[in-house]
Backbone as CSV, one residue per row, in Angstrom:
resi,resn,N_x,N_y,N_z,CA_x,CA_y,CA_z,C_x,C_y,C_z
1,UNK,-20.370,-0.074,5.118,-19.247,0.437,5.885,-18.061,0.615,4.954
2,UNK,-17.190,2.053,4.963,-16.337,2.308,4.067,-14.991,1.188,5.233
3,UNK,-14.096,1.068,4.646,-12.666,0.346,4.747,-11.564,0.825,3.798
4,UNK,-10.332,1.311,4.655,-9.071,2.029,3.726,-8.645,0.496,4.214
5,UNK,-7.772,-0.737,2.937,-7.073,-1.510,3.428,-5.849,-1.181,2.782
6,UNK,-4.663,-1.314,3.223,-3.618,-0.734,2.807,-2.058,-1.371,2.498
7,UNK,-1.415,-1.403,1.793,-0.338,-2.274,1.876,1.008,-1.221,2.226
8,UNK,1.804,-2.244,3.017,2.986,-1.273,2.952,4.441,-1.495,2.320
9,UNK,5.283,-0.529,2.321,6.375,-0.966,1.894,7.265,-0.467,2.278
10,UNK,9.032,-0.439,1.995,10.127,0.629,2.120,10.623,0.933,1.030
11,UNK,11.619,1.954,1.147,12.691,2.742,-0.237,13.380,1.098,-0.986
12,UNK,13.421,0.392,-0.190,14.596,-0.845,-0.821,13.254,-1.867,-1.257
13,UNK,11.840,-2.154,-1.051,11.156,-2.455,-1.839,11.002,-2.356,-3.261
14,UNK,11.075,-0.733,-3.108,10.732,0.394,-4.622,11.858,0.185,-5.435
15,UNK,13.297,0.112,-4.739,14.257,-0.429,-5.603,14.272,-1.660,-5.912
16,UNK,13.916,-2.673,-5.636,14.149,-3.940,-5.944,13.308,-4.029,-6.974
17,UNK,12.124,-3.458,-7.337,11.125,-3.558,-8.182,11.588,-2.983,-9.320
18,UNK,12.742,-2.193,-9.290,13.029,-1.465,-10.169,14.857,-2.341,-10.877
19,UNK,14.679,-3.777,-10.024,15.831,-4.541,-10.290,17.313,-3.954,-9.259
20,UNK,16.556,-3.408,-8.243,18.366,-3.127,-7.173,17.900,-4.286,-6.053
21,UNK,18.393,-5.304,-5.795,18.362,-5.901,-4.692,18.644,-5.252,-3.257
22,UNK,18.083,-5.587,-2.330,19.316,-5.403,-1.193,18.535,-7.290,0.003
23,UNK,19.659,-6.572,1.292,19.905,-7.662,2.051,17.836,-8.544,2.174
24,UNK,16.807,-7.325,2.337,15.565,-7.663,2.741,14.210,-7.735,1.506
25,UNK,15.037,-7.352,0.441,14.134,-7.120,-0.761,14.889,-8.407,-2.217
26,UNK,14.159,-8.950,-2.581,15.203,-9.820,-3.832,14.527,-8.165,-5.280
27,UNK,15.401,-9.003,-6.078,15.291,-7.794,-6.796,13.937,-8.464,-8.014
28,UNK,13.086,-7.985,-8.665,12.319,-8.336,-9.471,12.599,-7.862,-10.793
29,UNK,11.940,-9.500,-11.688,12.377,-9.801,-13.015,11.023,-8.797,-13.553
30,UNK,10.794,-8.455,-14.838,10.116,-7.857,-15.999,8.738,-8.728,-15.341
31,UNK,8.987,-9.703,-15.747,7.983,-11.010,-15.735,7.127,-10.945,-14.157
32,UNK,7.856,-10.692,-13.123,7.001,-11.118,-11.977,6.789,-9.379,-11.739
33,UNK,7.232,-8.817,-12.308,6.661,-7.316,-11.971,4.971,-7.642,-12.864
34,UNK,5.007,-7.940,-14.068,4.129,-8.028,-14.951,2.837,-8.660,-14.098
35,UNK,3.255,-10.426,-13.503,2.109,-11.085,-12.922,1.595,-10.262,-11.049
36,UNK,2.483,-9.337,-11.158,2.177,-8.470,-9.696,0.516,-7.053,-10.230
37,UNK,1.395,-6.572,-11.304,0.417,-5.640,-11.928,-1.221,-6.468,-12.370
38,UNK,-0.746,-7.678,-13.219,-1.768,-8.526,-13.855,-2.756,-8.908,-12.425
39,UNK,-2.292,-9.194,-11.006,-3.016,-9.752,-9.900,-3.494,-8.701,-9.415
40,UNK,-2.722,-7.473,-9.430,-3.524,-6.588,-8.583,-4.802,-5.802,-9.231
41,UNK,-4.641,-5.976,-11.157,-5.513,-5.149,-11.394,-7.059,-6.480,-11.580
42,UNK,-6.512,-7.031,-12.011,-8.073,-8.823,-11.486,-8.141,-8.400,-10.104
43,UNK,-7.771,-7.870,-9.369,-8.728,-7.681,-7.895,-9.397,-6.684,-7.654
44,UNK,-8.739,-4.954,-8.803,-9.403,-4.345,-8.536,-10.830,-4.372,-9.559
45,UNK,-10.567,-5.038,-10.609,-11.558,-5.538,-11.766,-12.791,-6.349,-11.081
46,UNK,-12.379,-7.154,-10.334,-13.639,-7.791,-9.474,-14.344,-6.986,-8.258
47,UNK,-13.416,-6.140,-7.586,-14.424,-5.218,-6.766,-15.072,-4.615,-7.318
48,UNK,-14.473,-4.138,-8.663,-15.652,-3.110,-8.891,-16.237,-3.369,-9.744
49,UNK,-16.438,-4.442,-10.245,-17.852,-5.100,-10.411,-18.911,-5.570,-9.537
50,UNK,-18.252,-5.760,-8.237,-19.181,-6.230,-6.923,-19.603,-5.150,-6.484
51,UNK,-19.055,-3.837,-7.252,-19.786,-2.509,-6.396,-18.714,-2.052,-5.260
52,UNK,-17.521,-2.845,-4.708,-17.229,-2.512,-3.489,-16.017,-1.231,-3.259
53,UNK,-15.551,-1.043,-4.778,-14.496,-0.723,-4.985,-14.928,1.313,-4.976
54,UNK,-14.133,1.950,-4.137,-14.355,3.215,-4.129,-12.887,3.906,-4.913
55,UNK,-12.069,3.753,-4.552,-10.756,4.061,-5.519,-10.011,3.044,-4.860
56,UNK,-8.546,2.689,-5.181,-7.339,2.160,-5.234,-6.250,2.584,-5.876
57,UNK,-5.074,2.835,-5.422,-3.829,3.543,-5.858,-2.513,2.901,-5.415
58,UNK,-1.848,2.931,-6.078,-0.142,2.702,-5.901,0.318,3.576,-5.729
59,UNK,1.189,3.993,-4.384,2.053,5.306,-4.039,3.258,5.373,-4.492
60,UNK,4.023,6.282,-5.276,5.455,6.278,-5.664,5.966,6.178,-4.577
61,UNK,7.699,5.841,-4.508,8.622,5.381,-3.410,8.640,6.535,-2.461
62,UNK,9.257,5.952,-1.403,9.508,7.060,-0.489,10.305,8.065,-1.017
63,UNK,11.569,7.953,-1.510,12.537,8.636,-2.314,11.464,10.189,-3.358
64,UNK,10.394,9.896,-3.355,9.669,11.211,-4.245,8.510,11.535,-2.857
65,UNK,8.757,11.470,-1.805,7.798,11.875,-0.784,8.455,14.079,-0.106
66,UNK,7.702,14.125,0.553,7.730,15.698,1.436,6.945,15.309,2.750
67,UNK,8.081,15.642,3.889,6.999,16.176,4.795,7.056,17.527,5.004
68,UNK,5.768,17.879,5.606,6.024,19.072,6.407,5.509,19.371,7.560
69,UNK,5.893,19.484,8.485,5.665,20.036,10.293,6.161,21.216,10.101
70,UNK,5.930,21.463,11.411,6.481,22.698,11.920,7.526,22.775,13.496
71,UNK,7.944,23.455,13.127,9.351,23.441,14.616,8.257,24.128,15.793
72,UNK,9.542,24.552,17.059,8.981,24.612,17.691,8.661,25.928,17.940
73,UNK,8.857,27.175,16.914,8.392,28.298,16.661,7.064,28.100,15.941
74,UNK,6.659,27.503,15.292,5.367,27.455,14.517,5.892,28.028,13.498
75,UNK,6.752,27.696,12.571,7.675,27.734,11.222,7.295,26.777,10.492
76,UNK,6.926,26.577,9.589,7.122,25.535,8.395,8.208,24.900,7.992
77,UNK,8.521,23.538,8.798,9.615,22.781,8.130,9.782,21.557,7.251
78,UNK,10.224,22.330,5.821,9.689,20.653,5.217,11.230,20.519,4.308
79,UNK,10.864,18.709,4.566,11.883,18.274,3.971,11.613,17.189,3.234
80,UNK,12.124,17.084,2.403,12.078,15.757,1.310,12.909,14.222,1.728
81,UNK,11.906,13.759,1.091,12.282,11.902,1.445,13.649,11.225,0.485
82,UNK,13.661,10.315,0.903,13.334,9.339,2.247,13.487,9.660,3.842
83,UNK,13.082,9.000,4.305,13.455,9.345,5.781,14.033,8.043,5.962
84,UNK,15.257,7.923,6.502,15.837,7.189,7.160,15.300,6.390,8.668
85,UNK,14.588,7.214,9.182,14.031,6.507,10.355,12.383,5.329,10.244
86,UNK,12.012,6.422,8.693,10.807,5.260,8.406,11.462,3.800,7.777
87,UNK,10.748,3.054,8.706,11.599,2.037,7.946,10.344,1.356,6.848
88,UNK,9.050,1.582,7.190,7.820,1.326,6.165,6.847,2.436,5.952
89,UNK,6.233,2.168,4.880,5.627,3.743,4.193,4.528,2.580,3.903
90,UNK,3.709,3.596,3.662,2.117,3.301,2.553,2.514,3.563,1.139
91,UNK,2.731,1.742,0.572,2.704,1.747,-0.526,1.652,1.496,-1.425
92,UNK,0.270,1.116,-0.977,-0.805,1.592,-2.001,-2.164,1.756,-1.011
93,UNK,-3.637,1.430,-1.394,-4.522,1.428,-0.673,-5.510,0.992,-1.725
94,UNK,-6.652,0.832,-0.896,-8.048,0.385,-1.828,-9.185,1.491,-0.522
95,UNK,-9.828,1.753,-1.108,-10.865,2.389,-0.268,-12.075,1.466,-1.157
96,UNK,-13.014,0.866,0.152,-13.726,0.144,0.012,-15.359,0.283,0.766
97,UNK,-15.858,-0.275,0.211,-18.045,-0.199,0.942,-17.980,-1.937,0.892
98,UNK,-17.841,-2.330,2.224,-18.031,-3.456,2.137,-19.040,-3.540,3.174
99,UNK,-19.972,-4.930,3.061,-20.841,-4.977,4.248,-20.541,-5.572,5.337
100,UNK,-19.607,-5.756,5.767,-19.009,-6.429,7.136,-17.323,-6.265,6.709
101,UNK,-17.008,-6.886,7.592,-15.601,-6.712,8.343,-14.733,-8.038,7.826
102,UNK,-15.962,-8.695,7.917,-15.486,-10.337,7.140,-15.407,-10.281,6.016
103,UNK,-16.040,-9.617,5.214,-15.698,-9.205,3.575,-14.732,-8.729,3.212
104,UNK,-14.091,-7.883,4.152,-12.857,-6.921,3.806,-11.936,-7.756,4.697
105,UNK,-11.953,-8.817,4.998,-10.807,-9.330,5.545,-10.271,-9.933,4.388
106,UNK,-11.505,-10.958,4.203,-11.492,-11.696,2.576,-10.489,-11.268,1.544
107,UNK,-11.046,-10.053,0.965,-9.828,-9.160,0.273,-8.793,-9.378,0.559
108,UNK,-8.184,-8.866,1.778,-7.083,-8.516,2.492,-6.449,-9.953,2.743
109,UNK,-7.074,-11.054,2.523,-6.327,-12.246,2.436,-6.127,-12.442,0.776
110,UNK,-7.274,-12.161,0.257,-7.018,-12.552,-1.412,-5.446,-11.277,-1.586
111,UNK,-5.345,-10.564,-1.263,-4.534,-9.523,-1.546,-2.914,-9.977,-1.076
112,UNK,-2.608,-10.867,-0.044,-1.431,-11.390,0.635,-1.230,-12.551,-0.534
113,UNK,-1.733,-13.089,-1.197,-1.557,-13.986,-2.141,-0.764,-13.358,-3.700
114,UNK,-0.683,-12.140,-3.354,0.384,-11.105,-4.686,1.301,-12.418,-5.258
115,UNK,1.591,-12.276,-6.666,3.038,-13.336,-6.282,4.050,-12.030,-6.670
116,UNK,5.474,-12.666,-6.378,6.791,-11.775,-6.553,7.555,-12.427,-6.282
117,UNK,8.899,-12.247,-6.485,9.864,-13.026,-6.599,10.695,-13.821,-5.574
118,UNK,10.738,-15.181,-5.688,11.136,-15.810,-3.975,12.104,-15.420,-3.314
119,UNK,11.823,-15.400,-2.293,12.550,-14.731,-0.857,11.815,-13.483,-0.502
120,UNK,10.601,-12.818,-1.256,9.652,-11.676,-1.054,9.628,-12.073,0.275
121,UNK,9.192,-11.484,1.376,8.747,-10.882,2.370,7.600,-10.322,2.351
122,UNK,6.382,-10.717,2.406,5.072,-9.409,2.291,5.054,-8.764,3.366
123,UNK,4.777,-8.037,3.589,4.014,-7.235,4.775,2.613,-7.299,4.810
124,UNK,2.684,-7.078,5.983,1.009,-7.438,6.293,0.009,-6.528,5.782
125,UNK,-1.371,-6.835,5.189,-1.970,-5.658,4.581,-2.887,-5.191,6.153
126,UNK,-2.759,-3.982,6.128,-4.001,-3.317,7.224,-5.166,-3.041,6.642
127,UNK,-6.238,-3.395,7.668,-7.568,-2.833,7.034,-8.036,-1.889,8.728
128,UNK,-8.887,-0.781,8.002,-8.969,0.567,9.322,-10.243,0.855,8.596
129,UNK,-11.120,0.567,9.404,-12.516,1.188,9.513,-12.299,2.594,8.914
130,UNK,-13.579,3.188,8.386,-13.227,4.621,7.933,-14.669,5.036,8.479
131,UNK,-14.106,6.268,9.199,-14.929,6.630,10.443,-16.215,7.358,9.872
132,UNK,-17.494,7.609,9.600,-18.656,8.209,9.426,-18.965,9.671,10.417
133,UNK,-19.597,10.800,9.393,-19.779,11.759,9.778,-20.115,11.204,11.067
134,UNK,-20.237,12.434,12.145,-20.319,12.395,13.677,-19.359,11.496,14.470
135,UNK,-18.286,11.018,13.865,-17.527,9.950,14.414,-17.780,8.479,14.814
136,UNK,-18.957,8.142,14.364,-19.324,6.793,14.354,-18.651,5.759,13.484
137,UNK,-18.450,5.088,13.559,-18.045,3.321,12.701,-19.028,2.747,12.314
């Protein structure tokens, strides 16, 4: 069974990482950026040695995002990020073949264990079934 598990974040995450604090983000040192990169890539190093690992990515900040919809003519309207009303974005993902649900929880707990700098806040990681031709799970 494939699994997208996903982490999220906001614009004042992406800055703090980049050393701007604000009221919900502490700002991060060289050093705990370093043991964040060093943890996440030992997890993707062990999936995919277990086989489970299909890709994984880090998304740039909201601040370099586009949407585009359309109005209510059927026009193309796009505008560039941030959006002020998102208050969390998809900040990375793992696409995964795991054999149960309990395996990919596993992850998704080894994955809440990130370290970063105290007063972090994690957000919760999601894991979403990834649906099989004909729409089956």
């Amino acid at each position: 069974m494939k699994y997208l598990v996903m982490v999220q974040g906001s614009q004042a995450d992406y800055e703090a990482m980049s050393g701007k604090p604000s009221g919900s983000a502490p700002a991060w040192s060289e050093k705990e950026l370093q043991a964040m990169y060093a943890f996440m890539g030992g997890i993707n190093n062990d999936l995919a040695e277990t086989g489970e690992l299909i890709d994984a990515q880090g998304l740039t900040e909201p601040a370099q995002t586009r949407f585009v919809s359309r109005d209510k003519d059927g026009r193309p309207v796009i505008t560039d990020g941030p959006y002020g009303e998102t208050k969390e974005v998809l900040a990375g993902y793992w696409l995964l073949e795991c054999e149960s649900l309990e395996r990919v929880t596993e992850i998704a707990q080894r994955i809440t264990e990130c370290p970063g700098p105290e007063g972090l806040v994690e957000p919760p990681v999601v894991i979403r079934p990834v649906g099989e031709a004909g729409g089956e799970c």
